[in-house]
Backbone bond lengths (Angstrom), bond angles and torsions (degrees), N, CA, C in turn:
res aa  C-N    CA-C-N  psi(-1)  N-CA   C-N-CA  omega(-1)  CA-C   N-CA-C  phi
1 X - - - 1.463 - - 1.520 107.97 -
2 X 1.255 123.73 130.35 1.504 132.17 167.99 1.732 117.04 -65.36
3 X 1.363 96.93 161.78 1.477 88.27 -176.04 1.497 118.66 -40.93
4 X 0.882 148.47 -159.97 1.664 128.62 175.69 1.712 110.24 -121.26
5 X 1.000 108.03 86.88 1.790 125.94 161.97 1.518 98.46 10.39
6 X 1.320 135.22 163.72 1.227 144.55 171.17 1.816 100.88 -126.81
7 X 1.701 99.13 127.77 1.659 88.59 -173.18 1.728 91.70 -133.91
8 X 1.488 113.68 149.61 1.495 109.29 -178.97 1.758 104.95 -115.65
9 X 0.960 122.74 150.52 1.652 121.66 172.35 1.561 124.51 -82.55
10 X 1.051 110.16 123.76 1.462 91.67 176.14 1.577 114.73 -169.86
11 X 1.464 103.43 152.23 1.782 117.02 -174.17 1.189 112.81 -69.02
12 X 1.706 126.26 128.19 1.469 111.29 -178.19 1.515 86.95 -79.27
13 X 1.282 132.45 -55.84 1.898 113.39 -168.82 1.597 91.27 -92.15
14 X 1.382 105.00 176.75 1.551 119.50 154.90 1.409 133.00 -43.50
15 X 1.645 123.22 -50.97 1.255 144.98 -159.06 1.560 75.76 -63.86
16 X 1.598 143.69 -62.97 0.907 134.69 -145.43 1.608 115.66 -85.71
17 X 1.243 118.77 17.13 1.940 117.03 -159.45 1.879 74.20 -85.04
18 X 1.042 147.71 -51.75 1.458 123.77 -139.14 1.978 102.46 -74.05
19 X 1.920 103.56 -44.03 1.823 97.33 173.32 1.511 86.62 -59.37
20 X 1.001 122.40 -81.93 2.127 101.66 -160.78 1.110 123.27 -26.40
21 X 1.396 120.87 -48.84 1.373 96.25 175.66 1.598 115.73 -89.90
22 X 1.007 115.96 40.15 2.020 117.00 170.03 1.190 83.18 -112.88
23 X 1.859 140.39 -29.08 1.557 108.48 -169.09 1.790 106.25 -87.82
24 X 1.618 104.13 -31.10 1.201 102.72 174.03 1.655 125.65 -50.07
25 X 1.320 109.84 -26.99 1.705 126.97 174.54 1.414 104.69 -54.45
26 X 1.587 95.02 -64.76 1.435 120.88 -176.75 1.289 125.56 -44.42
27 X 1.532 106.23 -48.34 1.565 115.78 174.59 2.135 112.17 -87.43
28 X 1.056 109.80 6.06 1.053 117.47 -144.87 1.623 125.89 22.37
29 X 1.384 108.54 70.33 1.956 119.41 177.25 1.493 89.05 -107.37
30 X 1.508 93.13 163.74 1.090 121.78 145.65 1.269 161.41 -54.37
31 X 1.293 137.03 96.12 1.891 117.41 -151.74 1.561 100.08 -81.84
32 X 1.263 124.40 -9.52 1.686 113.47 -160.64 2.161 89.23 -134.02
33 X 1.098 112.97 127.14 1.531 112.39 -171.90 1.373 99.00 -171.74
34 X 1.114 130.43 93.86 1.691 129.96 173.37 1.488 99.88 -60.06
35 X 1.296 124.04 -32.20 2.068 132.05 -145.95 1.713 86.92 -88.40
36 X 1.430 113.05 -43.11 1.360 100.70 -169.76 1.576 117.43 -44.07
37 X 1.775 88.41 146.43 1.903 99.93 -173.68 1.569 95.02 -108.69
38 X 1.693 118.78 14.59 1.423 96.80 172.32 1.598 101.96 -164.92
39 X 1.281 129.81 147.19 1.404 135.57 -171.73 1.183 103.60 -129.19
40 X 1.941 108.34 119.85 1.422 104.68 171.79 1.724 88.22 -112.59
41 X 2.056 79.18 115.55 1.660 87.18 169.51 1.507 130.28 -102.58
42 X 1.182 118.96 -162.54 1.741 116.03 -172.12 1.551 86.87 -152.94
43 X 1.576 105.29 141.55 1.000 128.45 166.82 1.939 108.80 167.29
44 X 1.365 98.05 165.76 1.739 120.04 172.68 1.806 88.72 11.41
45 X 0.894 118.24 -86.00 1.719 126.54 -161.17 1.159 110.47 -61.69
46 X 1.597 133.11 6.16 1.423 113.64 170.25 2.294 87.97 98.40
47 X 1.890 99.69 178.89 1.107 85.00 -158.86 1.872 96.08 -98.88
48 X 1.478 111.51 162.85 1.623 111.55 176.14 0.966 128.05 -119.66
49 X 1.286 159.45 144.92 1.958 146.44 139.69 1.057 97.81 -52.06
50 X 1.428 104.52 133.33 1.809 110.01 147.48 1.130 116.07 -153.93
51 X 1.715 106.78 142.93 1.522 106.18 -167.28 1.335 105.27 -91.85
52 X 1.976 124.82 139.88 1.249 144.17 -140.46 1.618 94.26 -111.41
53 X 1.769 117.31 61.43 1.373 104.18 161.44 1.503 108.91 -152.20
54 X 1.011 125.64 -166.31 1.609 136.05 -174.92 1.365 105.66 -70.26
55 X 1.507 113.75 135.24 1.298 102.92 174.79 1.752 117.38 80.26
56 X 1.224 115.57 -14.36 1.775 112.78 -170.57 1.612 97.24 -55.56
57 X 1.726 96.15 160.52 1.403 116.15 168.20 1.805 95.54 -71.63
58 X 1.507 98.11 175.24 1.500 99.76 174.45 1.771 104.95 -88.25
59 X 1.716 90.84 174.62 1.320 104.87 -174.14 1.689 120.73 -32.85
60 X 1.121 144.59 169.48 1.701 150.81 120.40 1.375 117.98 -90.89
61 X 1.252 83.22 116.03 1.932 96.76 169.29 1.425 120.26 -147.61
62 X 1.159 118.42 158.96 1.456 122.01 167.69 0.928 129.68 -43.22
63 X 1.269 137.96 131.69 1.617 131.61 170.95 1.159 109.68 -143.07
64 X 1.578 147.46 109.38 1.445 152.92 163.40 1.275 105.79 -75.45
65 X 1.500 112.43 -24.45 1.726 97.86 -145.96 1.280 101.60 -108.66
66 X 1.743 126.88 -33.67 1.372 137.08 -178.35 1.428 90.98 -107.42
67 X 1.820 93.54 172.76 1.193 144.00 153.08 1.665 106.09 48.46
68 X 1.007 142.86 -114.23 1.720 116.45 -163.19 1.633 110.78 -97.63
69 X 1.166 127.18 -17.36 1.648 108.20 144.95 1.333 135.75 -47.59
70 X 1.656 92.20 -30.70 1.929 85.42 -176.41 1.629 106.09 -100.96
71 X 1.555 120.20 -9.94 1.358 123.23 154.62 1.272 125.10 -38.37
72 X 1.817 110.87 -53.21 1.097 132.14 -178.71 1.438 114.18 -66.02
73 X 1.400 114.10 -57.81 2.014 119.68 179.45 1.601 94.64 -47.79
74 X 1.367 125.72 -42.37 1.664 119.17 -159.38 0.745 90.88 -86.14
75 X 1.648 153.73 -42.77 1.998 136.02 -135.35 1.403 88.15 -155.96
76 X 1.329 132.57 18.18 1.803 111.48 -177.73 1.685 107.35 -97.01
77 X 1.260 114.58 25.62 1.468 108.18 175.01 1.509 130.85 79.00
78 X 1.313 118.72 14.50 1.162 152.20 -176.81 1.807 117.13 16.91
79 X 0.957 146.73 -88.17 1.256 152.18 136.83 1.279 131.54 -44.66
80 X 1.317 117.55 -11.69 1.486 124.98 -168.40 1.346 111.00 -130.40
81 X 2.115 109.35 30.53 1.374 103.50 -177.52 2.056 90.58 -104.02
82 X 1.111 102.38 -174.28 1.509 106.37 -157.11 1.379 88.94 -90.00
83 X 1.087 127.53 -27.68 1.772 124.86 161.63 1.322 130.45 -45.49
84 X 1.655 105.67 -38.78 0.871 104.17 179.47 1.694 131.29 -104.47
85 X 1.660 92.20 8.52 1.336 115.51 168.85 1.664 111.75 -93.50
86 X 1.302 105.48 -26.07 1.395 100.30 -179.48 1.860 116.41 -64.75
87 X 1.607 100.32 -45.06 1.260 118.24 -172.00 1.798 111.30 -65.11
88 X 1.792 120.92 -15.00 1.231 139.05 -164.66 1.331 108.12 54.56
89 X 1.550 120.23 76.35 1.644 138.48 176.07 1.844 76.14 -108.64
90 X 1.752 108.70 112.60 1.312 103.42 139.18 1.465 99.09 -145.12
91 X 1.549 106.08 -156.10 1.653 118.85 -155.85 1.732 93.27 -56.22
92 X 1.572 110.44 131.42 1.717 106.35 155.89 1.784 82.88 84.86
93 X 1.237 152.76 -29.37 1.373 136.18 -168.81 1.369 98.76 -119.31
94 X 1.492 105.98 134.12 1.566 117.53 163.87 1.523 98.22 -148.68
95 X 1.435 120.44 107.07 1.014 127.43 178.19 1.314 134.68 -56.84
96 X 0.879 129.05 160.15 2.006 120.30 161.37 1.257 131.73 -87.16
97 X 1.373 125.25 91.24 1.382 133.64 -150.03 1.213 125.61 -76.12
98 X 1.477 155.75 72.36 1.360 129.49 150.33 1.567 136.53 -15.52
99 X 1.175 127.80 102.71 1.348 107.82 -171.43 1.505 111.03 -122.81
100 X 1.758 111.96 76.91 1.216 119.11 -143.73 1.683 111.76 -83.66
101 X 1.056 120.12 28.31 1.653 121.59 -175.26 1.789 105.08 -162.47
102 X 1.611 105.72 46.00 1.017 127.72 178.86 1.463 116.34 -33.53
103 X 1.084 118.08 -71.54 1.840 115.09 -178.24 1.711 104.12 79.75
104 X 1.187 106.47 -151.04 1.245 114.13 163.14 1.762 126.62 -48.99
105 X 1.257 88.99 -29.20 1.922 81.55 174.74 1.352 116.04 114.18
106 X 1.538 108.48 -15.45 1.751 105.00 -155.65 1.602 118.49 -62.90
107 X 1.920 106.45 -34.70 1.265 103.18 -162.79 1.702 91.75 -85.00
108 X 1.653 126.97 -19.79 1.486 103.83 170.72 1.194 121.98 -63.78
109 X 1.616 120.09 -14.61 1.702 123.47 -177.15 1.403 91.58 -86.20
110 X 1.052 156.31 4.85 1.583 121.93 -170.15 1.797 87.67 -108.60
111 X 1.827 102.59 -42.23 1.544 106.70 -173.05 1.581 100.82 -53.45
112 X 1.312 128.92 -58.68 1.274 129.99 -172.46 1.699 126.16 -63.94
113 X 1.578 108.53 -16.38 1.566 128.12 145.33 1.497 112.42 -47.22
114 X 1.378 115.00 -53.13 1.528 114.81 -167.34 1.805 89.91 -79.46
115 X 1.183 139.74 9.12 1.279 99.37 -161.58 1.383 125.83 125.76
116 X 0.993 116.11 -27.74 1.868 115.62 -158.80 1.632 96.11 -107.62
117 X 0.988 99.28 154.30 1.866 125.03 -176.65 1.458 84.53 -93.58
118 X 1.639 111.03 120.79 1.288 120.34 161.94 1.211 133.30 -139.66
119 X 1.677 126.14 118.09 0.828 132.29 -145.36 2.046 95.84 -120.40
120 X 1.424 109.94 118.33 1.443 130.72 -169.90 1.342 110.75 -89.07
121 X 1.192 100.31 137.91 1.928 98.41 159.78 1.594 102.30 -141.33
122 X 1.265 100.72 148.79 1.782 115.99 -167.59 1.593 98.10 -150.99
123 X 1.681 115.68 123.64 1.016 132.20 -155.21 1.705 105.88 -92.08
124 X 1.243 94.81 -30.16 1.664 107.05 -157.76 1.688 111.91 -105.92
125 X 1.509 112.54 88.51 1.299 119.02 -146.33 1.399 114.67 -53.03
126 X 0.934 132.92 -23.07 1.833 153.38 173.79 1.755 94.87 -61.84
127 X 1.134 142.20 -57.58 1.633 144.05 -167.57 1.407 80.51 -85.31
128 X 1.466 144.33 -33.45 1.636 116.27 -156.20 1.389 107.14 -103.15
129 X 1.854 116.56 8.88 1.164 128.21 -164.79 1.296 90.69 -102.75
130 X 1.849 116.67 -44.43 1.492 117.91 -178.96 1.874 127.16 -58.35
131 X 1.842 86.11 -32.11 1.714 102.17 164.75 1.070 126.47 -54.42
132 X 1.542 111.96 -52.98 1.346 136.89 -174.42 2.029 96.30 -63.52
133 X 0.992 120.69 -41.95 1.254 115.15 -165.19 1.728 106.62 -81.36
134 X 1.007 101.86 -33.60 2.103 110.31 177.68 1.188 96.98 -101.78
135 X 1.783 166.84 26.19 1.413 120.23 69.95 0.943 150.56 -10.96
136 X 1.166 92.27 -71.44 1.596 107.65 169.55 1.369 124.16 -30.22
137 X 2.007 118.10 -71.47 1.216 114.28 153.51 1.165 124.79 -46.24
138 X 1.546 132.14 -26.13 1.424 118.51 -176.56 1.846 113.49 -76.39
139 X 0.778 108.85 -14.37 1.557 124.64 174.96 1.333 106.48 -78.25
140 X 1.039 127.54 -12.83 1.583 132.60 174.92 1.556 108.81 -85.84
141 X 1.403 96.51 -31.09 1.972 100.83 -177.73 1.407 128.89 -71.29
142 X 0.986 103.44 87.88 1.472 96.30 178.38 1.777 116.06 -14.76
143 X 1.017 121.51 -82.00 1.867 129.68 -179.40 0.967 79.77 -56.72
144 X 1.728 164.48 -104.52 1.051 160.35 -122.92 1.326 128.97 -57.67
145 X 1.285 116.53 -44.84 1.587 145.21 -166.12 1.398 79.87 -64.62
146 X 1.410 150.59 -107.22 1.669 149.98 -139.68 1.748 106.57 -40.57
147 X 0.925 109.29 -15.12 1.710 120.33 -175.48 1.109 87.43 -96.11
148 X 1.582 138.13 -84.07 1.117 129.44 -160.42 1.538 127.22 -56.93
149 X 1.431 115.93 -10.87 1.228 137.72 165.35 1.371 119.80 -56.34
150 X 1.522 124.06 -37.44 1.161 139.87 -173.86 1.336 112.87 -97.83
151 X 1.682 119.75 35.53 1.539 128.16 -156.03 1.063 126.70 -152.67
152 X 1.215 122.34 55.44 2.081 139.56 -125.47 2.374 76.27 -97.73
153 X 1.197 97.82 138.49 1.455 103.24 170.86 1.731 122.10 -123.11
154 X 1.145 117.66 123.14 1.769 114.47 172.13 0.874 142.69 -103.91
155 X 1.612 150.25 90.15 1.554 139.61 -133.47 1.104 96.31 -88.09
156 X 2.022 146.05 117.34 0.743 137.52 171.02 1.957 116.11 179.73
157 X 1.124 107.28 -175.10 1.461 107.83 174.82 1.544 113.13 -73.43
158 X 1.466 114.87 102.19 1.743 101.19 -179.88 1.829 113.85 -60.35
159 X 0.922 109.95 -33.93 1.358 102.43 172.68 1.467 126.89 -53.42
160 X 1.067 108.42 -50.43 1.648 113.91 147.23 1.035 140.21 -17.79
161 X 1.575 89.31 -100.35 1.686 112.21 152.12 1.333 124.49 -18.08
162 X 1.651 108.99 -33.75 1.744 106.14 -175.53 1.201 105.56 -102.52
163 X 1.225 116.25 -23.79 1.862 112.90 170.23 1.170 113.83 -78.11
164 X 1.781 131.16 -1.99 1.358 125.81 -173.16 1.281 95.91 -116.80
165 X 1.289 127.77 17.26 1.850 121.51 -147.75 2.011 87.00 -77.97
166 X 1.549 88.96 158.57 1.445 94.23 -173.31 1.547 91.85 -141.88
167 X 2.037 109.25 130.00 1.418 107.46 168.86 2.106 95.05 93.55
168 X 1.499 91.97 178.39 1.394 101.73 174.90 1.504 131.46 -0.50
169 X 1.434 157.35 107.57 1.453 107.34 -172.99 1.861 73.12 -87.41
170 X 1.909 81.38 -156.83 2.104 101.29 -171.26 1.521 80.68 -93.60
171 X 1.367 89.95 163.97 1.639 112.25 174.84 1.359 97.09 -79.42
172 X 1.207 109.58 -67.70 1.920 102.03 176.27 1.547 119.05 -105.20
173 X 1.063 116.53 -175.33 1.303 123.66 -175.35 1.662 110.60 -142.82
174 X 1.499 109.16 105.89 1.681 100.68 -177.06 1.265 103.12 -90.08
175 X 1.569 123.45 144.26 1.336 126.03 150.53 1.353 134.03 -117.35
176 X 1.112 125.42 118.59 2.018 111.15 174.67 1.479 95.80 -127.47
177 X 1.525 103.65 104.11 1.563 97.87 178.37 1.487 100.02 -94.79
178 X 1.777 111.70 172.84 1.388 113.80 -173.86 1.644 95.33 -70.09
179 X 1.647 88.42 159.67 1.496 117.10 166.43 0.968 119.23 -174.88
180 X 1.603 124.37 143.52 1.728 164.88 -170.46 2.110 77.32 -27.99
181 X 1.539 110.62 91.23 1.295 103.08 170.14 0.965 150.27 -80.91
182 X 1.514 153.74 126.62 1.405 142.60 -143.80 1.436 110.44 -118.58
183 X 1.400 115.56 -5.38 1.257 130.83 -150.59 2.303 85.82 -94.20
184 X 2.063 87.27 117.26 1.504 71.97 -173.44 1.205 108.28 -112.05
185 X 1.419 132.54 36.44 1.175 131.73 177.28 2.055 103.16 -76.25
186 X 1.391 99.66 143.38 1.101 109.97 -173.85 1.263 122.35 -44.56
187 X 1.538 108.56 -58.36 1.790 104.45 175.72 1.642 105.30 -57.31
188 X 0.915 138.19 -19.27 1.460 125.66 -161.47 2.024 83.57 -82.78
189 X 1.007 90.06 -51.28 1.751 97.99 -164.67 1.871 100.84 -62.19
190 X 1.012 126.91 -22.23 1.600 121.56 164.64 0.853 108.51 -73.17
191 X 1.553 118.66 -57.71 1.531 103.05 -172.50 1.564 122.74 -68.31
192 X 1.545 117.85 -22.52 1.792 114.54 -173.81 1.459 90.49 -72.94
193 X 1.691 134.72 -24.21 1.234 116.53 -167.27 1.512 98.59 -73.86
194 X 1.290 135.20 -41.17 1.364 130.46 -160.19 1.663 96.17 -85.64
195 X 1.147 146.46 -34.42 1.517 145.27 -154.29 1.729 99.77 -97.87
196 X 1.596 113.85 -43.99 1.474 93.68 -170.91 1.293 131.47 -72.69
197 X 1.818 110.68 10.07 1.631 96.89 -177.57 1.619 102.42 -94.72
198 X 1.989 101.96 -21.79 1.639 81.84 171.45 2.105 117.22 -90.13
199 X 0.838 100.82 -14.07 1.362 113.20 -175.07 1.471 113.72 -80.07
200 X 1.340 136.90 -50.82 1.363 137.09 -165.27 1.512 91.94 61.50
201 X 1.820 100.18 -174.67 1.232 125.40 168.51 1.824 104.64 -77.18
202 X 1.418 104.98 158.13 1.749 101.50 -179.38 1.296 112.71 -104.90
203 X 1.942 105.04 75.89 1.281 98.98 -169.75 1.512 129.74 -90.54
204 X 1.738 111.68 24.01 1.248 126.00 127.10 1.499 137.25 -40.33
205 X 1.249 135.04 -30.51 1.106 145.50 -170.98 1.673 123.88 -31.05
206 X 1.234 101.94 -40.05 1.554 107.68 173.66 1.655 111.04 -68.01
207 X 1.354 111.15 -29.79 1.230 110.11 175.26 1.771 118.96 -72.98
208 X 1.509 91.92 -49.55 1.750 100.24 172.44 1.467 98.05 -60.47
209 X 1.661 140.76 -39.73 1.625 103.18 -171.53 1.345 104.34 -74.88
210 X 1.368 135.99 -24.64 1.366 130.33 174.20 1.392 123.18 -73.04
211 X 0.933 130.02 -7.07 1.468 136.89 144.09 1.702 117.62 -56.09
212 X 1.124 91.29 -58.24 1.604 122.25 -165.60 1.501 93.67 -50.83
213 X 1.648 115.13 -80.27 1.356 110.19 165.29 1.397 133.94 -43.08
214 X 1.425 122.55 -42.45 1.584 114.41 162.22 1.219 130.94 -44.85
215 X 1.889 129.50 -30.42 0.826 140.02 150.14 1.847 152.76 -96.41
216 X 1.255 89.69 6.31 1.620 117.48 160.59 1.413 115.85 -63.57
217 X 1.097 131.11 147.15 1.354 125.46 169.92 1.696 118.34 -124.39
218 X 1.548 97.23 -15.82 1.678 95.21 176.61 2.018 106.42 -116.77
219 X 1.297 89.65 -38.00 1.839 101.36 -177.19 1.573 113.93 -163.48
220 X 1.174 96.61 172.07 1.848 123.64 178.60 1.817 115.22 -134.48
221 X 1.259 90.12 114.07 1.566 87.79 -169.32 1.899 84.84 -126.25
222 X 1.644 89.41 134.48 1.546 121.40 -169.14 1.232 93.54 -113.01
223 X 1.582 130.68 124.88 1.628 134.29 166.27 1.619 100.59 -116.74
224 X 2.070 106.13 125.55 1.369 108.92 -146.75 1.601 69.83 -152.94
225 X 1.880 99.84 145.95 1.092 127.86 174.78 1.727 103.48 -53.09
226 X 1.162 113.23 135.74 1.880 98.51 -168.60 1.482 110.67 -67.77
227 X 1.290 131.19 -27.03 1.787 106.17 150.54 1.398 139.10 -94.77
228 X 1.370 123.58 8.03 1.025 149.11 159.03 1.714 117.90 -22.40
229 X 1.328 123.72 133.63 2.114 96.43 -175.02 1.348 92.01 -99.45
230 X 1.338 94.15 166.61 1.439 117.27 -168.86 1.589 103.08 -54.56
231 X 1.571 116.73 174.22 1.363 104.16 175.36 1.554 111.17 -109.31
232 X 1.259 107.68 147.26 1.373 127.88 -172.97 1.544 108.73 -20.74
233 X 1.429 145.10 121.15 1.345 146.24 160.07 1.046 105.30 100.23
234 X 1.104 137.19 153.95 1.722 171.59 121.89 1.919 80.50 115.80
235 X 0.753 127.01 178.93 1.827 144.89 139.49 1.369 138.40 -111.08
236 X 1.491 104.40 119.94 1.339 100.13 -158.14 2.171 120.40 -55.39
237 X 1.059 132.13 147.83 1.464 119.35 -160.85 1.923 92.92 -86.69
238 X 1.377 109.73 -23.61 1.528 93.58 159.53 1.520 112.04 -177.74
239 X 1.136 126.63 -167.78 1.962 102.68 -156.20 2.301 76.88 -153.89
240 X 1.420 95.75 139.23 1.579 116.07 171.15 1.864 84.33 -106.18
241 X 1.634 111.72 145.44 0.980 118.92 -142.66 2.075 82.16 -150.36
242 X 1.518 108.25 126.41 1.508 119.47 -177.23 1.426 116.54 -134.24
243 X 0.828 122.57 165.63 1.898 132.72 -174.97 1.996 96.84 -34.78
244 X 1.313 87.05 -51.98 1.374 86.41 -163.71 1.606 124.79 -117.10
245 X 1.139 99.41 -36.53 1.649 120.23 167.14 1.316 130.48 -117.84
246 X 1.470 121.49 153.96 1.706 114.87 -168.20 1.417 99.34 -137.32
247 X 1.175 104.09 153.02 1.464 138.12 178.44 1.382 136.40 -89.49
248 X 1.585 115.07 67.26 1.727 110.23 169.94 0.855 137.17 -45.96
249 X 1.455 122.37 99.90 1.904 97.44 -177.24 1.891 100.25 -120.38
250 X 0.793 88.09 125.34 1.950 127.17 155.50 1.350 113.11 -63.66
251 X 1.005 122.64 85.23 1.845 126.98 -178.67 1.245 86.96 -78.81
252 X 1.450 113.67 164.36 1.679 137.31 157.47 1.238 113.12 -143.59
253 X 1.326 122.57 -50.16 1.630 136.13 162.64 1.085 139.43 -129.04
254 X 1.481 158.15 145.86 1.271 136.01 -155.59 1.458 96.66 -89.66
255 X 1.407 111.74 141.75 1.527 111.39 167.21 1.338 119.01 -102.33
256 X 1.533 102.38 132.19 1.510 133.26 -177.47 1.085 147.44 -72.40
257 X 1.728 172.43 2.27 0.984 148.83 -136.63 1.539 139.65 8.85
């Protein structure tokens, strides 16, 4: 973890200063900070990051309902994307997902599009505040809301979390932890600029897949830059392989209908 970013709270209009300051409570930030290098604000659009200098990209925020999430639910290839082959979504099976290195959320919205009960964890309370807030709106959407329904979220240590798990475990367990990113499409490159000073790289990872597997009961699916090496311990039993990113998967049992 880097020194720790300085972030201030605040309402883009008025109507909104009273939710800002319940998240500022919440997160314990600051509403008044000249030094801050980043403002997670609230207003009309739900809440955003944004970095506080000359020249910044625009905000990051959640979105279920617009613009390339809902591109994806309409035209992303539905069953026959490599996501959803990795996780084993076929006819009659929709698994129960762990999706323990949540981030923004996107690949639990497409799994939970097809179908699957998915249950998130996001470590870094600032990204799990932004989750928490674009649920939220997505639960308001009519077309949206039944997806977002199937999308239970937990702000906390997944490693933890999976050694303390209580009840059911998940049939699978997704992981994409951070890493040194190569991916240079623009949104990827806004968002690593705003996420990596609180996030670092997750150089836990060997521990989270060994968690991950201790508590899986059907599989472990690893999402890894496509030349990237595997991560430290167990070996994956075989890897789906894409333009840009690849797919570990960790069998344990075949999943069924």
């Amino acid at each position: 973890m880097s020194d720790h970013p300085r972030v201030r709270v605040e309402p883009l209009v008025p109507s909104f200063a009273a939710a800002a300051h319940d998240w500022a409570l919440r997160l314990g930030l600051p509403e008044h900070d000249e030094a801050a290098g980043f403002a997670l604000q609230l207003g009309e659009t739900g809440l955003q990051l944004q970095v506080l200098e000359a020249q910044a990209p625009g905000p990051v925020r959640v979105d279920f309902v617009e613009g390339a999430a809902a591109h994806r639910r309409q035209f992303g290839g539905g069953s026959g994307q490599m996501i959803a082959k990795a996780v084993g979504v076929q006819p009659g099976v929709r698994p129960r997902v762990l999706d323990a290195t949540a981030g923004l959320g996107r690949d639990a919205f497409v799994l939970a599009t097809l179908g699957c009960t998915v249950e998130l964890i996001e470590r870094q309370p600032l990204i799990a505040a932004l989750l928490e807030d674009g649920l939220a709106r997505a639960a308001q959407d009519g077309e949206v809301a039944p997806i977002a329904a199937r999308m239970t979220l937990r702000q906390g240590n997944a490693i933890e979390l999976m050694q303390q798990w209580a009840g059911e475990p998940p049939q699978v367990i997704y992981l994409d932890p951070m890493f040194p990113h190569r991916d240079k499409s623009a949104l990827v490159k806004k968002e690593m600029r705003l996420f990596r000073p609180f996030v670092g790289d997750d150089l836990d990872a060997p521990a989270l897949l060994a968690a991950a597997l201790e508590l899986a009961s059907h599989r472990v699916v690893v999402k890894r830059p496509r030349k990237a090496p595997i991560i430290d311990g167990a070996k994956p039993g075989y890897s789906l392989e894409g333009k840009s990113s690849r797919y570990d998967i960790y069998p344990k049992k075949k999943l069924q209908g």
